[in-house]
C-alpha positions in Angstrom: 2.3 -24.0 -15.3 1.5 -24.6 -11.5 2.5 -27.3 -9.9 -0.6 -30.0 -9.8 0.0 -30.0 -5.7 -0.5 -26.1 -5.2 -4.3 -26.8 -7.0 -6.5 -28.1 -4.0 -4.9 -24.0 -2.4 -6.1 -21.8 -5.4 -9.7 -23.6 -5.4 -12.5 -21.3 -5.1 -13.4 -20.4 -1.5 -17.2 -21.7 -2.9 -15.8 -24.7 -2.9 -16.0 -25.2 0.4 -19.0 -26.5 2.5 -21.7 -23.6 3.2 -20.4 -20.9 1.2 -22.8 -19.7 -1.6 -22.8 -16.9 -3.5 -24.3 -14.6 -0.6 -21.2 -15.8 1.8 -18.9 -15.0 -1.3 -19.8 -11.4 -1.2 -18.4 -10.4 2.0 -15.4 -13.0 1.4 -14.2 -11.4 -1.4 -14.4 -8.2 0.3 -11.9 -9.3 2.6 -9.5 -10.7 -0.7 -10.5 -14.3 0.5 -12.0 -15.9 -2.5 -9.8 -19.3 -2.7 -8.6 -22.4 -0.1 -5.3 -20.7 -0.1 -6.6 -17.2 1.5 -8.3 -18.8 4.2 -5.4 -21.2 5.2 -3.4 -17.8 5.3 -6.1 -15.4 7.1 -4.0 -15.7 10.3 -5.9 -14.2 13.5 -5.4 -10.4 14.9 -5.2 -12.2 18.6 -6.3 -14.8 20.4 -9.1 -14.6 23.3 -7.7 -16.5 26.4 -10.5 -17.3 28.2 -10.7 -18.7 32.3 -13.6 -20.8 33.1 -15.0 -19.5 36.6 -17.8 -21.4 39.5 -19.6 -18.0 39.6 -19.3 -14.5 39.0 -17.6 -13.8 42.3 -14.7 -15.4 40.9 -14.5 -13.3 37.5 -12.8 -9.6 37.1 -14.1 -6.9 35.4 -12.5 -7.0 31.5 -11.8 -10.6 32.0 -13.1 -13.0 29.4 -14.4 -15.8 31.2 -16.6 -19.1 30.6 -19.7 -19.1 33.1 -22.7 -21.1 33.5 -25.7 -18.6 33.9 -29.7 -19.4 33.7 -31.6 -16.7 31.9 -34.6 -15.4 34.3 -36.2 -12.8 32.3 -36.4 -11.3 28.8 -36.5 -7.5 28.7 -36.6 -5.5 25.1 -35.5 -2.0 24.4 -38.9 0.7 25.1 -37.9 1.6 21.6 -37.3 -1.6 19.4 -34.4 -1.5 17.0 -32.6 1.5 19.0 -32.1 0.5 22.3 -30.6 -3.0 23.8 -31.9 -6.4 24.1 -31.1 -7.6 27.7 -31.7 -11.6 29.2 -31.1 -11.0 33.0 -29.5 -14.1 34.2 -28.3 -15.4 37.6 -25.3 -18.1 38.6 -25.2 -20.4 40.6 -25.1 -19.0 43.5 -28.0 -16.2 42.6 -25.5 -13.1 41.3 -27.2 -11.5 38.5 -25.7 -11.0 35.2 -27.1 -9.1 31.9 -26.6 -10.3 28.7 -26.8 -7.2 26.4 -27.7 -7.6 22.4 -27.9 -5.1 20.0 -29.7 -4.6 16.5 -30.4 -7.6 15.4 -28.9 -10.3 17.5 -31.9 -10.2 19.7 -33.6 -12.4 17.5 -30.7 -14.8 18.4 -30.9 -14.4 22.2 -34.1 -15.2 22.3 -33.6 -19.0 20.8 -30.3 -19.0 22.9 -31.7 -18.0 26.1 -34.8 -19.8 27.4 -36.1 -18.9 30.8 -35.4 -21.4 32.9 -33.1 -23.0 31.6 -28.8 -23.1 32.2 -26.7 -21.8 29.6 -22.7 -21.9 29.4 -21.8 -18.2 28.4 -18.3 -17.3 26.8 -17.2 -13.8 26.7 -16.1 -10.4 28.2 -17.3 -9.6 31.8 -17.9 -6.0 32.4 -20.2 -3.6 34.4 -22.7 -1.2 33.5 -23.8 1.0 36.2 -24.2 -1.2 39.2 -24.7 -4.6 37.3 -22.4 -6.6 35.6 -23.3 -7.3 32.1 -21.5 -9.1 29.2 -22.4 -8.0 25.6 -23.1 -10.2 22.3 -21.7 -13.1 24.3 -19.4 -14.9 21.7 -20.6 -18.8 22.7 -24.1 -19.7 24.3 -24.0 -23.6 24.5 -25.7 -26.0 26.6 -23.0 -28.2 27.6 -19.5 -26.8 28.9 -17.4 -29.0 27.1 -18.4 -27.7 24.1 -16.2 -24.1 25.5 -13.1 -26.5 26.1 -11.3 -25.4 22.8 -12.2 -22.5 22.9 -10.1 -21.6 25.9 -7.9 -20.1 23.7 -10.0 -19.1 20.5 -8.2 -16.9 17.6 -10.1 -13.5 16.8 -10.1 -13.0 12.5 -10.5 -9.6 11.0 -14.5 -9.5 9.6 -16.4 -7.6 6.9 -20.2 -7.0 6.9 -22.1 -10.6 6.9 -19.4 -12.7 8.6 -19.1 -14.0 12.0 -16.3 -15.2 14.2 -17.2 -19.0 14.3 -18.3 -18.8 10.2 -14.5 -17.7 9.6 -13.2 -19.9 12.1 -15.2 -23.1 10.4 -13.9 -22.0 6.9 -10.2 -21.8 8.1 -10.8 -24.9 9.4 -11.9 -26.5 6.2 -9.2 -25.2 4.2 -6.6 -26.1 6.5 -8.0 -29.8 6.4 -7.3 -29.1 2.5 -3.3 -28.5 3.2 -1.0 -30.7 1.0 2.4 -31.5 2.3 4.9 -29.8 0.4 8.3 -30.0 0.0 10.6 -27.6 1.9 12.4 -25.2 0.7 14.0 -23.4 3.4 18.2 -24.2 3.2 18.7 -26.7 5.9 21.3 -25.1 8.2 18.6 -22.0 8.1 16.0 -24.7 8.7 17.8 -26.4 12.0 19.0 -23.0 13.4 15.8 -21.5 13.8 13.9 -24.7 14.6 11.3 -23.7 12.5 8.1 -26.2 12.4 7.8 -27.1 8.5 5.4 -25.6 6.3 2.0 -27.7 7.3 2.5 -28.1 10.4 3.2 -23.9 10.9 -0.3 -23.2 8.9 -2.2 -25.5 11.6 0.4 -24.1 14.4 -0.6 -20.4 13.5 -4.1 -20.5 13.9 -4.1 -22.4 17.0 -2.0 -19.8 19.1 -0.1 -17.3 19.4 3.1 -19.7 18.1 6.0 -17.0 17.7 8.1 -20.2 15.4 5.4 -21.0 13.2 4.2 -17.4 12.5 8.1 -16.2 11.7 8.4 -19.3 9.4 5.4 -18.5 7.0 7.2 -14.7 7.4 9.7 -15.8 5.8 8.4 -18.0 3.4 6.7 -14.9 2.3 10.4 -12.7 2.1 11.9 -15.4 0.9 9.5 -15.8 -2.2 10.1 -12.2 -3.2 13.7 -12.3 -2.8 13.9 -15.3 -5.0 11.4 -13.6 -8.0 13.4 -10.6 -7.6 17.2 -11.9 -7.9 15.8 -13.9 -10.8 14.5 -10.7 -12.5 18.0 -9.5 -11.7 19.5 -12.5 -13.1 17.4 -13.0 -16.7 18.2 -8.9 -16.8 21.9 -10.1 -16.9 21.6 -13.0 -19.2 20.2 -10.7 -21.8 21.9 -8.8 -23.9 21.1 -5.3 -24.0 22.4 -2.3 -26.1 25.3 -0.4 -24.9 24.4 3.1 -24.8 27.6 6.1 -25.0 26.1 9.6 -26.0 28.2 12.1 -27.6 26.9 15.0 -25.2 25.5 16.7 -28.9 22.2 16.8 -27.0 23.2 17.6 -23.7 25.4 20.4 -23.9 22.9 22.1 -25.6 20.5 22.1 -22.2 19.7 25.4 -21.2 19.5 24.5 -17.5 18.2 27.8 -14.7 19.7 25.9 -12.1 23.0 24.1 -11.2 23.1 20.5 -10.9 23.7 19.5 -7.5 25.7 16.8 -6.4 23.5 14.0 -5.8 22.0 14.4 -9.3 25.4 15.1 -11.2 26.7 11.4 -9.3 23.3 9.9 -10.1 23.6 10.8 -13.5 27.5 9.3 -13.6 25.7 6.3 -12.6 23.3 6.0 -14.8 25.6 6.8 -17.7 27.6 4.0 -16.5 25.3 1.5 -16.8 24.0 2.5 -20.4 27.3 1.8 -21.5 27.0 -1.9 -20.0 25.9 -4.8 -22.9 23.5 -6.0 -19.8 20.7 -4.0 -19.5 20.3 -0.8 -16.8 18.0 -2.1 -13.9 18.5 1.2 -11.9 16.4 3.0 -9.1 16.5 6.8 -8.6 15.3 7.7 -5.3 14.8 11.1 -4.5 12.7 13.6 -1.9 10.4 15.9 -2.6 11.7 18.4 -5.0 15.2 16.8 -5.5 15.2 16.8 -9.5 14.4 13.6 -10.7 13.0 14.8 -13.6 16.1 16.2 -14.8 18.5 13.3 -13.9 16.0 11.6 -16.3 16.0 14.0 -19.0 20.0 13.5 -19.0 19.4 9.5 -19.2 16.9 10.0 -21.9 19.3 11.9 -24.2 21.8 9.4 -24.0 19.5 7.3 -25.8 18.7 9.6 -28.2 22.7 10.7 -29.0 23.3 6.7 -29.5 20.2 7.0 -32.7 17.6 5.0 -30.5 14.3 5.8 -28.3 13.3 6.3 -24.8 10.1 6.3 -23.3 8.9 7.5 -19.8 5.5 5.7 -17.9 4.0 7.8 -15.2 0.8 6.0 -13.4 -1.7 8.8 -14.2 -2.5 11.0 -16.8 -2.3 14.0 -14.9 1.5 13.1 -14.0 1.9 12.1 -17.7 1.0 15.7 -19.2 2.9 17.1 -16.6 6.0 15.5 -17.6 5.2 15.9 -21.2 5.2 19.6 -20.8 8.0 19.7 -18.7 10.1 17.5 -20.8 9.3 19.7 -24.0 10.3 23.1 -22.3 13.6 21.4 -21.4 14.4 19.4 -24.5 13.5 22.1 -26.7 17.4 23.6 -27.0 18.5 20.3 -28.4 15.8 19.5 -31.2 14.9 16.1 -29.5 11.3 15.3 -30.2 9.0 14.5 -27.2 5.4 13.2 -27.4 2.8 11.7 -25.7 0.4 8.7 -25.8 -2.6 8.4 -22.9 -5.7 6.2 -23.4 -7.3 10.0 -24.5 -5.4 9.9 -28.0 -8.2 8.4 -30.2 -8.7 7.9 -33.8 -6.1 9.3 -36.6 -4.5 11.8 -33.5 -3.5 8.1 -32.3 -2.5 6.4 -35.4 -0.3 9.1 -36.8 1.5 9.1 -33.0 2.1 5.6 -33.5 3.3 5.8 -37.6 6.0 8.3 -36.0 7.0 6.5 -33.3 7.7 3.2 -35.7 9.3 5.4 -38.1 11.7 6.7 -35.3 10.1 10.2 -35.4 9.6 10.6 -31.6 12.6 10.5 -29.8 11.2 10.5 -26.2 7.5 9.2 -26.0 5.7 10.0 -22.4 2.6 8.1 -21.5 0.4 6.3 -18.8 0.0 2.4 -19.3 -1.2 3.1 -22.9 2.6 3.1 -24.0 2.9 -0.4 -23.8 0.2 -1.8 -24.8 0.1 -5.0 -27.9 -0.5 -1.8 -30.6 2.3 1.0 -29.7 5.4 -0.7 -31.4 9.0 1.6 -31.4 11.5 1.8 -33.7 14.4 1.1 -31.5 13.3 1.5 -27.7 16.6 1.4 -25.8 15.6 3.0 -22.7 12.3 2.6 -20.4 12.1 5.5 -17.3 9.1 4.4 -14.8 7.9 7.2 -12.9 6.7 6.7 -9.3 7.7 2.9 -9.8 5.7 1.2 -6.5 2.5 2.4 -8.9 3.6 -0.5 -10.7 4.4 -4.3 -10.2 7.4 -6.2 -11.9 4.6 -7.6 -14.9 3.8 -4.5 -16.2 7.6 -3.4 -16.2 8.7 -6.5 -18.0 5.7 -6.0 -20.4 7.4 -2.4 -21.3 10.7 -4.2 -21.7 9.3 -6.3 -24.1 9.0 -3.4 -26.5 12.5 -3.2 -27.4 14.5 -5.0 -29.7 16.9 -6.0 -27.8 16.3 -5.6 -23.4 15.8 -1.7 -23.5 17.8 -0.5 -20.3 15.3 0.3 -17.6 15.9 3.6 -14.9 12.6 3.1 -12.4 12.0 6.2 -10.0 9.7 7.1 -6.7 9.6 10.2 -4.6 9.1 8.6 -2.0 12.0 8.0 0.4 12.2 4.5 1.9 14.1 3.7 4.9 17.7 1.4 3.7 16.4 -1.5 5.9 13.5 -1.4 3.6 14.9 -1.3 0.5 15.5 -4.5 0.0 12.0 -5.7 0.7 10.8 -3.2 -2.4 13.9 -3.2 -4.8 15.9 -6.3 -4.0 16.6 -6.5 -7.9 17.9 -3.6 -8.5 20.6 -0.7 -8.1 20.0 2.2 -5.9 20.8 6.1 -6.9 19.6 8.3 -4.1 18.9 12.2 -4.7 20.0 13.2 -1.2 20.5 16.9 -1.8 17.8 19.7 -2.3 18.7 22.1 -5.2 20.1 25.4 -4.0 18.2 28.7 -3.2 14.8 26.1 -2.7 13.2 28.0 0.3 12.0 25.9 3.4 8.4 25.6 4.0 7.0 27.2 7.1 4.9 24.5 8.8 3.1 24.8 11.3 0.3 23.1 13.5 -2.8 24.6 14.6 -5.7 23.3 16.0 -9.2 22.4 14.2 -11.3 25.0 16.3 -9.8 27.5 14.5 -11.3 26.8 11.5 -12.9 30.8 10.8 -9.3 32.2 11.4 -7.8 29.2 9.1 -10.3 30.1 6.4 -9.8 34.0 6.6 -6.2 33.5 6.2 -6.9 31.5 2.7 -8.9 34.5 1.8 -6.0 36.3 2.4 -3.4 34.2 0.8 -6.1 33.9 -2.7 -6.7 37.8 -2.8 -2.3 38.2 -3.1 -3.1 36.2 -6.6 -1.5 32.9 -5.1 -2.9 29.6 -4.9 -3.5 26.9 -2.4 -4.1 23.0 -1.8 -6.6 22.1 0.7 -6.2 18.2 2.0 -9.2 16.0 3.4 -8.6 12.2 4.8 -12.0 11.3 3.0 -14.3 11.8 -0.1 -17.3 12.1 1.4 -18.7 11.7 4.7 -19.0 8.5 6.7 -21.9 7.2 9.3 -19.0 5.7 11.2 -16.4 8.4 11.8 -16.1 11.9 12.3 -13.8 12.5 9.4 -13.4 15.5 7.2 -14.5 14.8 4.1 -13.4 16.4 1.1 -17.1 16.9 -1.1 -18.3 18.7 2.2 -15.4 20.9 2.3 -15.5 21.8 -0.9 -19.5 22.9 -0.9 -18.5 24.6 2.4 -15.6 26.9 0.5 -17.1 27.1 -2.5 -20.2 29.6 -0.8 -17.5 31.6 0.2 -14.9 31.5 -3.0 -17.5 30.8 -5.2 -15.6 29.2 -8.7 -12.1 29.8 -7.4 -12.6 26.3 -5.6 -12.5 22.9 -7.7 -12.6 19.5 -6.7 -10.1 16.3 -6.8 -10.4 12.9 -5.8 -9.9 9.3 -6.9 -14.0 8.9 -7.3 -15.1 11.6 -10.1 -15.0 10.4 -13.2 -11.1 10.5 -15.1 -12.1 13.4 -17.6 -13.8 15.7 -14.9 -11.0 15.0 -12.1 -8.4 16.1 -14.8 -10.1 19.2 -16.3 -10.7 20.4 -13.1 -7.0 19.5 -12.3 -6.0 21.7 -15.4 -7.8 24.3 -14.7 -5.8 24.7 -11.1 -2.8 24.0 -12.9 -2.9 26.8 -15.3 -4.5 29.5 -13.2 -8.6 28.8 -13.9 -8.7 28.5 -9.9 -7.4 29.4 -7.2 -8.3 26.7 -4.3 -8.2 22.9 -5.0 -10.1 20.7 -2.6 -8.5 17.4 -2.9 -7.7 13.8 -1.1 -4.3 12.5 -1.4 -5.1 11.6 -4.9 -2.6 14.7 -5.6 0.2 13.1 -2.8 2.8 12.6 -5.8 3.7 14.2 -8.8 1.7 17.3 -9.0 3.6 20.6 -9.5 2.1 24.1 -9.5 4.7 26.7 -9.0 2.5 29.5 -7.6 0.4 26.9 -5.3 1.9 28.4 -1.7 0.1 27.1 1.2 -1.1 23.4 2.1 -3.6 22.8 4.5 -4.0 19.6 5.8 -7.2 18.8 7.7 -7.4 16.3 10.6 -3.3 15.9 9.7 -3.1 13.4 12.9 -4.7 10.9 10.6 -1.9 10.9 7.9 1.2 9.0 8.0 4.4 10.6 8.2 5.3 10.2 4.5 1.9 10.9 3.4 2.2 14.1 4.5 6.1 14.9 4.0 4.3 14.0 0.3 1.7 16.5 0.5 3.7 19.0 1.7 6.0 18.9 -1.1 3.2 20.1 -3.4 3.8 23.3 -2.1 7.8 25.1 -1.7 8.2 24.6 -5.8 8.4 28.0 -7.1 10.4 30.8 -5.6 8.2 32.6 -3.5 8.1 31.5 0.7 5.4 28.7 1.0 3.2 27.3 4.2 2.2 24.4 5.7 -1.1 24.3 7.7 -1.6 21.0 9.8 -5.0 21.1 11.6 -5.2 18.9 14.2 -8.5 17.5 15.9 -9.2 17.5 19.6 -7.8 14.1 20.6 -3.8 13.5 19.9 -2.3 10.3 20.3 1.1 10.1 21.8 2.3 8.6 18.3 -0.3 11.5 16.7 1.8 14.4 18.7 5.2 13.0 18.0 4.5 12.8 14.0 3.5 16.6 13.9 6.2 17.7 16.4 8.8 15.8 13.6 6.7 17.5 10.4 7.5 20.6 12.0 11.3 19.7 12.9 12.5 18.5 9.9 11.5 18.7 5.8 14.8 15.7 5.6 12.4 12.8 3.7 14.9 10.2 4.2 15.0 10.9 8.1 11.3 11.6 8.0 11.0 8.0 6.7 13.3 6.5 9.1 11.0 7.8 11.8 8.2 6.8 10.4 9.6 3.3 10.5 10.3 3.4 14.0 6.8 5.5 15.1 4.7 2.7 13.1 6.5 -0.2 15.3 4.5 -3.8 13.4 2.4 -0.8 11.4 1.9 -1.1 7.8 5.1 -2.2 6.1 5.3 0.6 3.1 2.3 3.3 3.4 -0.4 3.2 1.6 -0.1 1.4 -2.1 -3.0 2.2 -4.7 -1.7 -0.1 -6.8 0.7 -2.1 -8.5 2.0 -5.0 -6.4 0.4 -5.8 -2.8 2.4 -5.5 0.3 3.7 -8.2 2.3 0.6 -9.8 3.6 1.9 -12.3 5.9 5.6 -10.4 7.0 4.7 -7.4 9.3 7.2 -5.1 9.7 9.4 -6.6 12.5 10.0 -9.6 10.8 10.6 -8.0 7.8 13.5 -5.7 9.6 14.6 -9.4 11.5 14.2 -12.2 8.4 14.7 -9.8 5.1 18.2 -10.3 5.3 18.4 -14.0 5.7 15.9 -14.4 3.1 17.9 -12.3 0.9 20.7 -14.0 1.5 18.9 -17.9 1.2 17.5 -16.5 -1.9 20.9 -15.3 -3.5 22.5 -19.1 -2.1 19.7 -21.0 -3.7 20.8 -18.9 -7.6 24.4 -19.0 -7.1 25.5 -22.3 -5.4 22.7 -24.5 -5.4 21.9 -24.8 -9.0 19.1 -22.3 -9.0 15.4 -23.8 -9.8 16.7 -26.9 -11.4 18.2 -28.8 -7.8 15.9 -30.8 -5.9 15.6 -27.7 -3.4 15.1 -25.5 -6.3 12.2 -27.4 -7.4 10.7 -27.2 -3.8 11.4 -23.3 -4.5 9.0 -23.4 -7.7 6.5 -24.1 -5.6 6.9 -21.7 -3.1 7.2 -19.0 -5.9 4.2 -20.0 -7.7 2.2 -20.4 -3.8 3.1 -16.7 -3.3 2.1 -15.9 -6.9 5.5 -14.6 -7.5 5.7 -17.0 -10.7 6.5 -14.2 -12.6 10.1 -15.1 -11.1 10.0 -18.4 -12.8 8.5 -17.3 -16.3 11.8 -15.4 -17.1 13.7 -18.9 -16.8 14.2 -20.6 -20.0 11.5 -23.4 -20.1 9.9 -21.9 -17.2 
């Protein structure tokens, strides 16, 4: 249960004064529907403002507090398109425009009278040879109303919300703040002279207060260390099953391809922990191509030599049938039986899947989320493989662990390679195998960069590459076009190729409805097409042997591991494969150093580490579609500067000070169940 204090922080966000169900909208939009969000939607930056005589005294780009008296109203020729403008003079007759747009005219024209003085807050620029200041951010009639606004934060917005709106929430929810006990070790506490947890939530929205902002950082680290360790420790209270295969099964693999080092070590490893009563909590992290699949298979048949079951999630069904095939082509030699479960199976397909698999029939059973649902109950389910693991949060891995009789040992996997200084943040609770060798004879992919204008030459040398009986992936940032931005958009591109290819094209993305998206991803897989038009909906997992050239449009957009992922999709058979990056007009520095490295280096684990250091305070792990959230308070410096302490707090707190059941402990709870990390405390006995 949470703690009674933590309740006035998960109220309802309509709860507080002025917000209805039309202000809810665009809250929720932004992930701020309760107290708790709003006490926690720290500012982007703070506007320092100087308050200046007249506008001799301001700069251009300067924000600056000015009295000005509005002399004249003058509205756009063409109302609706063009600006709303109040010419205004100071005090000493220099004229100023205030310049409106849409439909924020309506408001100057209560703001503004003619005639009459007006102290103006915001950003002083020039337009031609007047100065002007647009969608002033204050209009008040007395100046003392500007004085705390000398230093105002600036909140991210959605559609419907305003700056002061935001600003008045926060500042109802941070009136709601209970004092709560601290949790931070005191010697950490003192060191860092850290303000304590109320105080920093007032502290943080006030300015730009390094102390205060670092503290709720690392409340934040701290909090997913703790839940993490305690996964780690309830794993090791458990008893599990020990695991030892008699190689029956494996030496009966009919392999085309040497093991290489990293996966022969990996699978020492994982054989290893089988063996252990406490259950496997292992991570296999490998690059593009590096033979995850197999190490798996090997960890798999363990399970089935000792008489029990394994069973292998993959976050879509696409990746699941994948597997499932490629699974059953290499199990076949040693008579293990592999099947598959995806929220498709209906009717008595589904109940005679799930008579076998209580009656021990399926040895290895391959499925999305469906596997572990409350009906799909195993015979003796010893081992659990989780295929592209950030997909999925810690929940829905201990709900799969749950399906075992006794803990079933649990080997969780990703393809994408995540800088060490990272790894903690992601996988604190669990042991690390790393794939860190390609297999041999795997060709390198030519990539190269090449410039958007050349889009007829780019799309004659598809034609080319199509008419050799070869395949290809075509990659746009966007589904469909936007108003906003000029970005390539993958429904255009696709009615643009298709006049030319005619029904060697299909289409991917995350919007078309799950049966069409994989038919038409079926139909590229076996040969049906030639061309797929996709987003990054097909960034992991997806392995067509005779697909041999990516292009990438408007690749400056991507992230370094994006596209390390999407090149991968290509290089997987045995013939030479390309790498087409278009780039647009404009190149940022950062922009120009990503594609340079793309081209340098097909290394993932250096291409991350890069990535790290290119992104500076970026986004701390890429993109996540879903599964559990990224940090939202820790950016990415204090990650790299407070994980560690954290860690190690977190680790203190378990082993010497009596875990959640010491007085700091139960200040801990607290912060667990405030993060929503309260998974962490449900594994405790009487937790």
């Amino acid at each position: 249960m949470r703690p009674d204090i933590l309740n006035p922080l998960f109220a309802e966000s309509q709860t507080l004064d002025g917000v209805g169900p039309k202000l809810a909208k665009p809250l929720e939009k932004l992930g701020l529907t309760r107290v708790k969000d709003l006490a926690y939607h720290l500012p982007e930056r703070f506007v320092t403002r100087r308050a200046i005589a007249n506008l001799d005294e301001g700069a251009e780009g300067e924000q600056v507090i000015v009295a000005l008296t509005a002399t004249e109203h003058r509205a756009a020729r063409n109302p609706g398109r063009g600006p709303y403008r109040v010419m205004a003079q100071d005090e000493v007759g220099n004229m100023c425009a205030l310049t409106y747009f849409g439909r924020a005219s309506y408001t100057a024209k209560k703001q503004l009278p003619v005639g009459e003085k007006r102290w103006i807050a915001g950003r002083l620029d020039r337009y031609g040879d007047m100065l002007q200041i647009v969608h002033p951010d204050h209009v008040e009639k007395d100046s003392a109303a500007h004085l705390a606004r000398m230093n105002e934060p600036v909140y991210s917005l959605s559609e419907g919300l305003t700056q002061p709106r935001v600003a008045g929430l926060v500042a109802q929810s941070l009136e709601r703040l209970p004092e709560l006990p601290e949790w931070i070790e005191p010697g950490q506490f003192e060191r860092e002279g850290w303000p304590n947890w109320h105080d920093a939530l007032h502290l943080a929205h006030k300015d730009q207060h390094e102390k205060a902002r670092d503290r709720l950082a690392y409340d934040e680290l701290l909090a997913n260390s703790l839940a993490l360790l305690l996964v780690r420790a309830d794993g090791r209270r458990k008893r599990g099953q020990p695991l030892k295969g008699d190689r029956s099964l494996r030496d009966r693999l009919d392999l085309p391809f040497e093991m290489t080092g990293a996966q022969k070590r990996s699978v020492s490893e994982i054989e290893g922990d089988l063996q252990q009563e406490a259950p496997m909590l292992r991570l296999l992290q490998g690059d593009v191509g590096a033979g995850k699949t197999v190490v798996a298979l090997e960890a798999m048949l363990i399970a089935v030599e000792a008489g029990k079951q394994a069973a292998l999630l993959a976050p879509t069904e696409i990746l699941a049938r994948q597997h499932f095939e490629t699974l059953r082509k290499m199990a076949a030699p040693t008579g293990a039986e592999v099947a598959i479960l995806t929220g498709r199976a209906k009717g008595r397909e589904r109940e005679g899947l799930l008579m076998s698999l209580l009656n021990g029939d399926i040895d290895i059973l391959v499925g999305t989320h469906a596997i572990f649902q409350d009906s799909v109950t195993y015979k003796d389910l010893a081992l659990v493989v989780i295929d592209e693991q950030h997909r999925f949060g810690v929940q829905q891995r201990l709900a799969l662990a749950a399906k075992g009789k006794r803990a079933p040992h649990t080997l969780a996997m990703t393809a994408t390679p995540i800088p060490r200084s990272l790894t903690l943040a992601q996988y604190g609770e669990m042991d690390v195998s790393r794939l860190d060798e390609l297999p041999p004879g795997r060709q390198a992919i030519d990539t190269r960069v090449v410039a958007q204008e050349r889009m007829e030459d780019i799309v004659s040398g598809v034609e080319r590459h199509l008419a050799t009986g070869q395949q290809a992936y075509w990659v746009c940032p966007m589904v469909r076009d936007s108003e906003t931005a000029d970005i390539a958009a993958a429904e255009a591109r696709y009615a643009s190729l298709k006049e030319r290819f005619g029904d060697d094209v299909v289409l991917v993305h995350g919007q078309l409805r799950p049966e069409i998206k994989d038919a038409n991803m079926e139909r590229f897989a076996s040969g049906g097409s030639k061309l797929l038009i996709a987003t990054t909906v097909i960034e992991v997992g997806v392995d067509v042997p005779s697909a041999t050239l990516m292009v990438i449009e408007q690749a400056e957009r991507f992230g370094l591991a994006q596209l390390h992922q999407l090149r991968g999709r290509v290089g997987r058979g045995s013939e030479k494969s390309v790498c087409l990056l278009l780039r647009g007009g404009e190149l940022s520095e950062a922009g120009r150093k990503r594609l340079a490295l793309m081209r340098e280096t097909q290394d993932g684990f250096r291409i991350a580490e890069e990535d790290l250091e290119l992104r500076g305070g970026g986004e701390l792990l890429g993109t996540r579609q879903s599964g559990e959230a990224a940090f939202r308070i820790a950016n990415l410096e204090q990650v790299q500067k407070l994980l560690p302490a954290a860690h190690a707090d977190a680790r203190l707190l378990i082993d010497r000070d009596g875990g959640l059941t010491s007085q700091r402990g139960e200040a801990a709870r607290v912060l667990l169940y405030l993060f929503e990390r309260d998974w962490g405390v449900q594994l405790l006995r009487g937790g």
